[in-house]
C-alpha positions as CSV (number, residue, x, y, z in Angstrom):
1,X,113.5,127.5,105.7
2,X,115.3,124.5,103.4
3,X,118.4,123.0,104.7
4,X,121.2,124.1,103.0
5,X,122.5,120.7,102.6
6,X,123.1,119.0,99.5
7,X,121.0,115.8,98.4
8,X,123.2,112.6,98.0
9,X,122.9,111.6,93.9
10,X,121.3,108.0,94.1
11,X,122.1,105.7,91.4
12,X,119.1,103.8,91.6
13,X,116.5,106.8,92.0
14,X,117.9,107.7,88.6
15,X,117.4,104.4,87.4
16,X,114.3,104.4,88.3
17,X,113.0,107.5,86.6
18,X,114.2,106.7,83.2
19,X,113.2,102.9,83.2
20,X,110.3,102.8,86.1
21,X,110.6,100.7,88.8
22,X,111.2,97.0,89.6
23,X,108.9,96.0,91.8
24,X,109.1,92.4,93.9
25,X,105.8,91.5,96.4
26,X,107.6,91.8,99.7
27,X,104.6,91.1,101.9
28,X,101.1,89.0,101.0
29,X,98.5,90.5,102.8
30,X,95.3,88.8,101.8
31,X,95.4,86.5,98.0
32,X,94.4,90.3,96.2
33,X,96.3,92.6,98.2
34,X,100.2,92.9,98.3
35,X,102.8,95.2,99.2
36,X,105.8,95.5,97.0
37,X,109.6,97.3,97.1
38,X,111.4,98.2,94.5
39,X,114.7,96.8,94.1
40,X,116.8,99.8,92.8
41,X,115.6,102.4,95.3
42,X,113.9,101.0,98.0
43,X,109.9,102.7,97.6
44,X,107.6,100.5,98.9
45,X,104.1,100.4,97.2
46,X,101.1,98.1,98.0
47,X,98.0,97.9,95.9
48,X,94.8,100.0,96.4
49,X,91.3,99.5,96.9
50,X,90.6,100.3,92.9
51,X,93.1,97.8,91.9
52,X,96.1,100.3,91.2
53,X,99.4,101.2,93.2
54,X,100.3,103.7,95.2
55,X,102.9,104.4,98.1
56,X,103.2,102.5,101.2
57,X,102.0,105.3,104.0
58,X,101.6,104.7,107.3
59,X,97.8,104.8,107.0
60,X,98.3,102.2,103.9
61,X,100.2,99.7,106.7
62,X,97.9,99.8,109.4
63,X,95.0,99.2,106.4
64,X,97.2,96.3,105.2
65,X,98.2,95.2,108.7
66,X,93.9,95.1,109.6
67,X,93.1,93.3,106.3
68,X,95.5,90.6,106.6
69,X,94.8,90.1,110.6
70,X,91.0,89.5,109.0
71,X,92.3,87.3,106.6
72,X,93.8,85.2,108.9
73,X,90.7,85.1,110.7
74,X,88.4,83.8,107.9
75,X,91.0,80.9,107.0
76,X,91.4,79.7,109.9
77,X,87.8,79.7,110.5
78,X,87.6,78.2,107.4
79,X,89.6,75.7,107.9
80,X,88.2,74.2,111.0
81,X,85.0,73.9,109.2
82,X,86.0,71.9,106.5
């Protein structure tokens, strides 16, 4: 059953689906691989493994979260060689 509440009109969402979003990298996970919110509404996006966007999920985070904790690995590693 759907709550009888109302939805609160957001400004921004509107915004946002006349004009598309404006998206700023919030987080850099690896050098290919960021995660991005927009500024008007707040949606967080982060790039996919075919080079497109696509919402920020849960199982997106713990992805990123794993790729950049490798990433981390292999510079450091990579810098104590040099």
């Amino acid at each position: 059953m759907k709550s009888q509440h109302p939805t609160k009109f957001k400004f921004g969402k509107l915004l946002c689906k006349i004009f598309g979003h404006k998206l700023l990298v919030s987080k850099n996970v690896t050098d290919h691989v960021h995660e991005y919110k927009c500024t008007r509404c707040g949606m967080e996006m982060t790039d996919t493994a075919n080079g497109l966007l696509a919402r920020l999920t849960p199982k997106f985070k713990e992805t990123n979260n794993y790729l950049e904790k490798i990433h981390q690995r292999r510079k450091r590693r990579f810098a104590r060689a040099s």
